[in-house]
DRENFIKOL-154550 format. One record per residue (C-alpha): x, y, z; residue number from 0. Coordinates in Angstrom, 1 decimal. Last residue first. Example, Ala and Ser with C-alpha at 12.3 -4.5 7.8 and 13.67 -1.06 7.14 Angstrom:
BEGIN
SITE       px       py       pz   dovo
SITE     13.7     -1.1      7.1      1
SITE     12.3     -4.5      7.8      0
This chain:
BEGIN
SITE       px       py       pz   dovo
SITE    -24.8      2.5    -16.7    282
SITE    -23.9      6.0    -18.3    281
SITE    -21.7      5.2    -21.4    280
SITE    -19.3      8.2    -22.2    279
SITE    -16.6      6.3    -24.8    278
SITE    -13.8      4.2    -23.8    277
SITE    -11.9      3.2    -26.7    276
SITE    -10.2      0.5    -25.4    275
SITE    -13.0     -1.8    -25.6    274
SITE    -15.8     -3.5    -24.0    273
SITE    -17.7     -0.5    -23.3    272
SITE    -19.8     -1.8    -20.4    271
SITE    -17.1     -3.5    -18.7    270
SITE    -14.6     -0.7    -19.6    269
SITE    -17.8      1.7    -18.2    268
SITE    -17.3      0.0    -14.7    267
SITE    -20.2      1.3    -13.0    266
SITE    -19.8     -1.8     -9.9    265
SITE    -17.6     -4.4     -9.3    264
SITE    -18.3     -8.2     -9.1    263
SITE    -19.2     -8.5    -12.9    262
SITE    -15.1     -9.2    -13.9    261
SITE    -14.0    -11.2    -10.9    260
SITE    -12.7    -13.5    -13.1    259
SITE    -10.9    -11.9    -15.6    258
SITE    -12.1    -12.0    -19.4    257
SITE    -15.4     -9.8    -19.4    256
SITE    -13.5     -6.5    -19.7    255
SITE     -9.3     -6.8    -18.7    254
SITE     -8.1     -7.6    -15.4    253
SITE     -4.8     -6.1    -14.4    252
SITE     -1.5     -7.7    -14.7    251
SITE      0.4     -7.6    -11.4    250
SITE     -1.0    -10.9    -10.3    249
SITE      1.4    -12.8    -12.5    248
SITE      4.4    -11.3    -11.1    247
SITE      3.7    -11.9     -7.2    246
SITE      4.2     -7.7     -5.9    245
SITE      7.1     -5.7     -5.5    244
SITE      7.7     -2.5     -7.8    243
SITE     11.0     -2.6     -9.2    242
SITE     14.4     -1.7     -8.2    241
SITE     15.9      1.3    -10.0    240
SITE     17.7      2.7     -7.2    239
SITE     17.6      0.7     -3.9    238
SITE     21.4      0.3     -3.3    237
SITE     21.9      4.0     -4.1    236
SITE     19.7      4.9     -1.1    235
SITE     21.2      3.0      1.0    234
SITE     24.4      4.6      0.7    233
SITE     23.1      7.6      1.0    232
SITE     20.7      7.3      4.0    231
SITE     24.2      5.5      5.5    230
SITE     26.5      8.5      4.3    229
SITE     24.0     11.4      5.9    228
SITE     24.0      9.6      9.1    227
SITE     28.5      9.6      8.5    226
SITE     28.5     13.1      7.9    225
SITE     26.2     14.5     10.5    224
SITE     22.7     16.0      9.2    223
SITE     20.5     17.0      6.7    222
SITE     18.5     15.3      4.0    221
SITE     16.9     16.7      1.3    220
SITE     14.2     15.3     -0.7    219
SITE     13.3     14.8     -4.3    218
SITE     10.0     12.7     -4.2    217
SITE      9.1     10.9     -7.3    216
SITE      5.2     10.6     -8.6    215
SITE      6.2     10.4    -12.6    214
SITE     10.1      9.6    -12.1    213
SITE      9.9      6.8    -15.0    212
SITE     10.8      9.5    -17.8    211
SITE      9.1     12.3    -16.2    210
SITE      9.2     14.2    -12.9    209
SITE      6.8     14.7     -9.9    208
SITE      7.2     16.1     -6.2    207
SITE     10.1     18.7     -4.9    206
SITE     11.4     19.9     -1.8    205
SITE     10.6     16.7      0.4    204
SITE     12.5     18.0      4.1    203
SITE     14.6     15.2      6.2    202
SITE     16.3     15.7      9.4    201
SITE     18.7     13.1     10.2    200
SITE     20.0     10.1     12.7    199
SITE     19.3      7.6     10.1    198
SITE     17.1      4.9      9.6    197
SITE     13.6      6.3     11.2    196
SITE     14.3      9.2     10.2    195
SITE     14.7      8.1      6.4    194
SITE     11.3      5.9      6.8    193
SITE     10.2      9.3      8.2    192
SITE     10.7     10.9      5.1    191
SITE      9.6      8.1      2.8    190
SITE      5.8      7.7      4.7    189
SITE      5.4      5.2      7.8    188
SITE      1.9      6.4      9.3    187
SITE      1.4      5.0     12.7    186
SITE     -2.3      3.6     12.5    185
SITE     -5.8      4.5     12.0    184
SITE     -7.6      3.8      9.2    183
SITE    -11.1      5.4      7.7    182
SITE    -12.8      3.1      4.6    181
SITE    -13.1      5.1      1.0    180
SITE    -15.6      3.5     -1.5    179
SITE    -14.6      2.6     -5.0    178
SITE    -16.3      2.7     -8.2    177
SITE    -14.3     -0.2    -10.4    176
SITE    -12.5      0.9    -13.1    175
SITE    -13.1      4.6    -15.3    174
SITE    -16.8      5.3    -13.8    173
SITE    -20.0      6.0    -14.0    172
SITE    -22.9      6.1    -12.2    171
SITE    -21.3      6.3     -8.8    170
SITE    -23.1      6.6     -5.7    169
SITE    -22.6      2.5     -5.0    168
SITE    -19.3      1.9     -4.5    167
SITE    -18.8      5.3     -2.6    166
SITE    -16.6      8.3     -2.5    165
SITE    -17.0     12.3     -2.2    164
SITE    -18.2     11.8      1.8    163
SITE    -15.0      9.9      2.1    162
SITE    -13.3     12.7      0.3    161
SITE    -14.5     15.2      2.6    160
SITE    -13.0     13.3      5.7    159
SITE    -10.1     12.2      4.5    158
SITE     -8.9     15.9      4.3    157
SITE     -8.3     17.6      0.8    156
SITE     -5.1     18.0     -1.5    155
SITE     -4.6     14.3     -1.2    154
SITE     -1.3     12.4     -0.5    153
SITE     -1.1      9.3     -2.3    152
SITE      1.9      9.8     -4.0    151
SITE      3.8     10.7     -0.1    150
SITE      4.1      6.6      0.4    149
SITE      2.4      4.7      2.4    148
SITE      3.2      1.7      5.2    147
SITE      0.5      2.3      7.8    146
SITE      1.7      0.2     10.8    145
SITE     -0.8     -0.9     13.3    144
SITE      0.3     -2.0     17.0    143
SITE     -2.6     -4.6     18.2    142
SITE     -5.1     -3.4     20.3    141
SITE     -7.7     -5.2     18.6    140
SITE    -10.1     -2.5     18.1    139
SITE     -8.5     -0.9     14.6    138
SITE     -8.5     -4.5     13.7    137
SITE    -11.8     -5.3     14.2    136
SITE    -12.9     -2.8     11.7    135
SITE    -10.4     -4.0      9.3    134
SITE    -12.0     -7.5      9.4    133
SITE    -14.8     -7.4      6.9    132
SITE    -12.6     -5.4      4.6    131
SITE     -9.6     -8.1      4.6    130
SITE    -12.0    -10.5      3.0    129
SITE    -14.0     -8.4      0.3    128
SITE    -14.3     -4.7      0.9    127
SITE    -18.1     -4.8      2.2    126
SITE    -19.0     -5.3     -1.2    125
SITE    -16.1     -5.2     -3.4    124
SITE    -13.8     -2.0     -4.7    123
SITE    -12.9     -0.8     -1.2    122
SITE    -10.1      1.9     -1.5    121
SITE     -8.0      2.6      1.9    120
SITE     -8.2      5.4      3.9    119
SITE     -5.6      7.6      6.0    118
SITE     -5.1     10.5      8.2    117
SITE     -1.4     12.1      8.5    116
SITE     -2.6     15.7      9.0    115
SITE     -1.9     17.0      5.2    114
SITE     -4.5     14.0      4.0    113
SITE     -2.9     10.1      2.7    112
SITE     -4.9      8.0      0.2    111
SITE     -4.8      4.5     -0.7    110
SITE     -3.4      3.0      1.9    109
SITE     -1.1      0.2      3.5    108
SITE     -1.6     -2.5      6.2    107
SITE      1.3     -3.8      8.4    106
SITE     -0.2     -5.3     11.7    105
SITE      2.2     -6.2     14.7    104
SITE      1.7     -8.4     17.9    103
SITE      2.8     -7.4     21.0    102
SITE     -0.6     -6.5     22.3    101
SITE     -2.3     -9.2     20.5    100
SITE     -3.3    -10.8     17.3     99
SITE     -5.8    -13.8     17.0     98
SITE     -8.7    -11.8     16.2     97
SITE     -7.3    -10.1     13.2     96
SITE     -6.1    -13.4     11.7     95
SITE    -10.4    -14.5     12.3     94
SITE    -10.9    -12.0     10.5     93
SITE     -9.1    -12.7      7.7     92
SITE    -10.3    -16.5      7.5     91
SITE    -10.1    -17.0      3.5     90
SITE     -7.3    -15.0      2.4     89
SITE     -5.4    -15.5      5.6     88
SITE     -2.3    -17.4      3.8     87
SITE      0.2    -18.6      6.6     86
SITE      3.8    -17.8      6.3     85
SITE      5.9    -19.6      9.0     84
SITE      8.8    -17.5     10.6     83
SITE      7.9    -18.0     14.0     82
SITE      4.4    -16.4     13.0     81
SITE      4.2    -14.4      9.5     80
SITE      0.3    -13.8      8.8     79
SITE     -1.1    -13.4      5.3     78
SITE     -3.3    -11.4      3.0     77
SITE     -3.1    -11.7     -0.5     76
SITE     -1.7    -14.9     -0.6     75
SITE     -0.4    -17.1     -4.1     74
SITE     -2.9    -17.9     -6.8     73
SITE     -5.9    -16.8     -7.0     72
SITE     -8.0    -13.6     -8.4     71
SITE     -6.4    -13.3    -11.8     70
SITE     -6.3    -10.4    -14.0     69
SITE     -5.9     -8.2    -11.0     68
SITE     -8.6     -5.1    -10.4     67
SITE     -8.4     -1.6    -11.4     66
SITE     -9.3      1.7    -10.5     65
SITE     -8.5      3.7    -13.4     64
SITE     -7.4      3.4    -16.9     63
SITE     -3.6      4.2    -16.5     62
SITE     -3.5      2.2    -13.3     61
SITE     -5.0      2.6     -9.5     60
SITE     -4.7     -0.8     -8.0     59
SITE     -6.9     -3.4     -6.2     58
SITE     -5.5     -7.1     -5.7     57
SITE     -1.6     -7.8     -5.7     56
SITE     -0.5    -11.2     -4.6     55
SITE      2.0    -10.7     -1.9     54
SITE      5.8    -11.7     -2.5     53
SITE      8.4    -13.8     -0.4     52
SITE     12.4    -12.7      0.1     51
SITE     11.4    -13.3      3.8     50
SITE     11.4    -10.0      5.6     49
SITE     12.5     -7.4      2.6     48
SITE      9.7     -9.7      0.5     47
SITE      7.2     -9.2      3.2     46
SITE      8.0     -5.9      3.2     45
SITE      7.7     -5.0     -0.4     44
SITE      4.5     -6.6     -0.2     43
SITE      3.3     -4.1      2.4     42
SITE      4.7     -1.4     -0.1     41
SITE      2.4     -3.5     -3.3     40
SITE     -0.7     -3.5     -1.5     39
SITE     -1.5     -6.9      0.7     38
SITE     -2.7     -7.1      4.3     37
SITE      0.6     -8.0      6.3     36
SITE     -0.3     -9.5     10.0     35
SITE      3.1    -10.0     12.0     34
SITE      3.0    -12.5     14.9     33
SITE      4.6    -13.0     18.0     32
SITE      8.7    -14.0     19.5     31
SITE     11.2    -13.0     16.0     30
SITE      9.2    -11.6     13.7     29
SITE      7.2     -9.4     16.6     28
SITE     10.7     -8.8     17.8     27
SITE     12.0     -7.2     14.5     26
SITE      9.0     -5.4     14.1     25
SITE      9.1     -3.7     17.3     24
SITE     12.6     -3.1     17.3     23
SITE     12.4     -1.2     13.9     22
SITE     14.6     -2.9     10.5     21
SITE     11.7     -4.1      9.0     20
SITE     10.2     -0.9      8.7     19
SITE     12.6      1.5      8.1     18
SITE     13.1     -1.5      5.1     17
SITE     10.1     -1.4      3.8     16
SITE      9.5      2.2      3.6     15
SITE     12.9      2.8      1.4     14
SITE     11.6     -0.1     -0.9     13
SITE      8.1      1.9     -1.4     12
SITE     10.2      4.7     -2.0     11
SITE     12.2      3.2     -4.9     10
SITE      8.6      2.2     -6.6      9
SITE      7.2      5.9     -6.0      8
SITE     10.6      7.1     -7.1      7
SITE     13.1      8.8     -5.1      6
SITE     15.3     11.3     -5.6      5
SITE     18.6     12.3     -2.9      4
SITE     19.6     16.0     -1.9      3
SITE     22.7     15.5      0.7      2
SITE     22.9     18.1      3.4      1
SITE     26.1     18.1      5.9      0
């Protein structure tokens, strides 16, 4: 039996989340260890599967560009789930990473995807703020890493040549913070292997894009015995329309001059410009 399902970006996010939440691993990390989550709005989506909690949103790619959040505190960006206790690790990332071990779990996401399952994520502050000074450590620490990313951020080049293309400071101009691009390495969880991972199917994307909402949406087909097909179905349905997760008040991005951590980033020409009518103004 074949089903042909659409997702979009926001509805796969949900889909990733709860392969996720529902693997052994995971489930016995929550249960006996320690889960890491460093925020993005698909890790939030599993904290909030796990514990009905949200992540505060940082960094995001919007309309005009690489943005930050309108407001820099509030509830945890980065946070550690232990016997069901969730601990803030905004201020002592590091030392998060350094407490994790063999059977613990990290759940980080990404900001760009290549053909061969590579990743990177976007640093926007000097030495990518908190979590950046301790993602080095935690591709050391021997800990299982989860990449929870969906197929939008694949790139039509390799991670390698578009980390050479990046960096905070090489650009002179730029729409949003300039960003740099950091290597990780992890088990990628993208939407078709989320519906693997649930269901005893295949699972092929035949389509990307759309309009009205579905901007980014995978249309996918699924193949396999009636009653696999049913539960990816089923599931499916349950998720549709469901929004994008992430603590409401830190989904608003920051606006020139007004948000707090306005000056930290570098060659942003709204900064400069000061408007909406952004106008070539090299820095």
């Amino acid at each position: 039996m074949q089903a042909q399902i659409t997702l979009t970006v926001a509805e796969g996010k949900r889909l990733i989340a709860e392969a996720i939440c529902r693997r052994a691993d995971v489930q016995s990390a929550l249960a006996g260890g320690r889960i890491l989550l460093k925020g993005g709005t698909t890790v939030s989506a599993v904290l909030e599967r796990l514990t009905g909690e949200m992540l505060r949103i940082s960094g995001r790619i919007s309309p005009r560009g690489a943005k930050a959040s309108a407001q820099r505190e509030g509830g945890a960006h980065s946070a550690v789930l232990a016997h069901g206790q969730l601990i803030s690790m905004d201020t002592c990332f590091s030392e998060a990473v350094q407490s994790l071990g063999k059977t613990d779990i990290a759940i980080i996401g990404a900001n760009a995807i290549d053909s061969t399952g590579r990743a990177a994520m976007m640093f926007g502050s000097p030495l990518g703020g908190m979590p950046g000074c301790g993602l080095a450590g935690l591709m050391a620490q021997g800990c299982k890493i989860i990449i929870a990313c969906g197929l939008e951020k694949l790139i039509p080049t390799s991670i390698d040549n578009a980390v050479r293309s990046a960096g905070m400071q090489s650009m002179d101009w730029s729409m949003g913070m300039a960003v740099g691009l950091a290597p990780i390495i992890g088990e990628l969880v993208t939407e078709p292997d989320a519906i693997r991972l649930l269901a005893d199917v295949e699972c092929c994307v035949i389509g990307s894009g759309g309009i009205d909402g579905a901007e980014g949406a995978l249309t996918m087909v699924v193949a396999g015995r009636e009653t696999e097909i049913e539960k990816i179905v089923k599931l499916v349905l349950t998720l549709k329309q469901t929004a994008t997760s992430g603590q409401a008040n830190s989904l608003a991005e920051c606006t020139p001059g007004k948000a707090a951590g306005c000056g930290v980033h570098r060659a942003c020409a709204w900064r400069v410009q000061k408007g909406e009518n952004l106008q070539w103004v090299k820095k």
